[in-house]
C-alpha positions as YAML, in Angstrom:
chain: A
units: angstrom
residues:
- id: 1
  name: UNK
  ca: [0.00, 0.00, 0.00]
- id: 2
  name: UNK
  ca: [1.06, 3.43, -1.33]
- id: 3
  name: UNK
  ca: [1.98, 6.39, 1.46]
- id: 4
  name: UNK
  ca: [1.16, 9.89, 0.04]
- id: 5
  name: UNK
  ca: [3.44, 11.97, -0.18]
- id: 6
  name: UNK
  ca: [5.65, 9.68, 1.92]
- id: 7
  name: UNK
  ca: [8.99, 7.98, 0.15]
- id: 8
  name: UNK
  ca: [9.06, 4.43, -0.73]
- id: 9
  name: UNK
  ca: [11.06, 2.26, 1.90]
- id: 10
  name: UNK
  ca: [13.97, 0.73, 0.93]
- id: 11
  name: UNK
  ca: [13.87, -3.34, 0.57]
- id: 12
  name: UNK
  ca: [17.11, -6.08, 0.03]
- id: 13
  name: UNK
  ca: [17.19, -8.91, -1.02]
- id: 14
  name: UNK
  ca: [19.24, -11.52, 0.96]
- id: 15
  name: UNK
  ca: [20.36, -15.17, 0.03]
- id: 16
  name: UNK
  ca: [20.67, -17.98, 2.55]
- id: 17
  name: UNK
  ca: [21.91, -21.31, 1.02]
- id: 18
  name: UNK
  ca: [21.12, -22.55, 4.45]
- id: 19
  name: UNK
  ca: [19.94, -22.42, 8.17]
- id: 20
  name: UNK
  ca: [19.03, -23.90, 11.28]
- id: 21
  name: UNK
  ca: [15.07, -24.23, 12.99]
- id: 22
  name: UNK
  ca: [15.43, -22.80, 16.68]
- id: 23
  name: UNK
  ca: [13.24, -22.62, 19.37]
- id: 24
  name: UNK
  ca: [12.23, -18.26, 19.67]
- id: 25
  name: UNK
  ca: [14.15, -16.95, 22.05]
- id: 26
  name: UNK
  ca: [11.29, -14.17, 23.09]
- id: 27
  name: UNK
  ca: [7.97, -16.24, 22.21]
- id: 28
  name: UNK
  ca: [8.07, -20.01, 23.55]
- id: 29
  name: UNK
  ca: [6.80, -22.79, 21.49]
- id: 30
  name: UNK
  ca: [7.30, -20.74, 18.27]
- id: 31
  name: UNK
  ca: [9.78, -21.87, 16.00]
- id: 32
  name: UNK
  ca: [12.29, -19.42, 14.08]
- id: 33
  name: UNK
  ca: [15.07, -19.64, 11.58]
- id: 34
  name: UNK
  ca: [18.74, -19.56, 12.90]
- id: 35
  name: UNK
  ca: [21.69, -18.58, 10.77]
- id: 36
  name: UNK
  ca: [24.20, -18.70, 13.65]
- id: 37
  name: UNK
  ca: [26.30, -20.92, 12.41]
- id: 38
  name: UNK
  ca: [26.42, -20.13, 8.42]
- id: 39
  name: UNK
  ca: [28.77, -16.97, 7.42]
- id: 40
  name: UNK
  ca: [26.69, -13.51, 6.71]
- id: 41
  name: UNK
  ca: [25.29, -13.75, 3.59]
- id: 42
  name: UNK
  ca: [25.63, -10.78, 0.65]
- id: 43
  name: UNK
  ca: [22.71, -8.18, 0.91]
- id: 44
  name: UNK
  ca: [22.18, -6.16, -1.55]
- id: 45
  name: UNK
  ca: [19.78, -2.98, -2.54]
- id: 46
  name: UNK
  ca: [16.99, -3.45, -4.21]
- id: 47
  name: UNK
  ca: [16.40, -0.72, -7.00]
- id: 48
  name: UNK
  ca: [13.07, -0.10, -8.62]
- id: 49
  name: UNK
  ca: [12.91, -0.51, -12.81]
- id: 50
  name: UNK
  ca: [11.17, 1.94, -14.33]
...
């Protein structure tokens, strides 16, 4: 949904080639994606195409 007047937010993309299912550390009994032990990915900018 469009904001007028207001600027669009910026958005990246990231890719994970892997990761671990964890316990949430702030809600119990909900599970969450870990990528603790993988190396940080490469983010990059997404730009919009005209």
């Amino acid at each position: 949904m469009r904001r007028q007047a207001a600027p669009d937010q910026p958005w990246y993309a990231v890719w994970v080639r892997g990761y671990d299912v964890v316990g949430h550390p702030a809600q119990p009994g909900i599970l969450a994606a870990s990528r603790q032990r993988i190396p940080p990915p490469p983010i990059r900018a997404l730009t919009a195409r005209a």
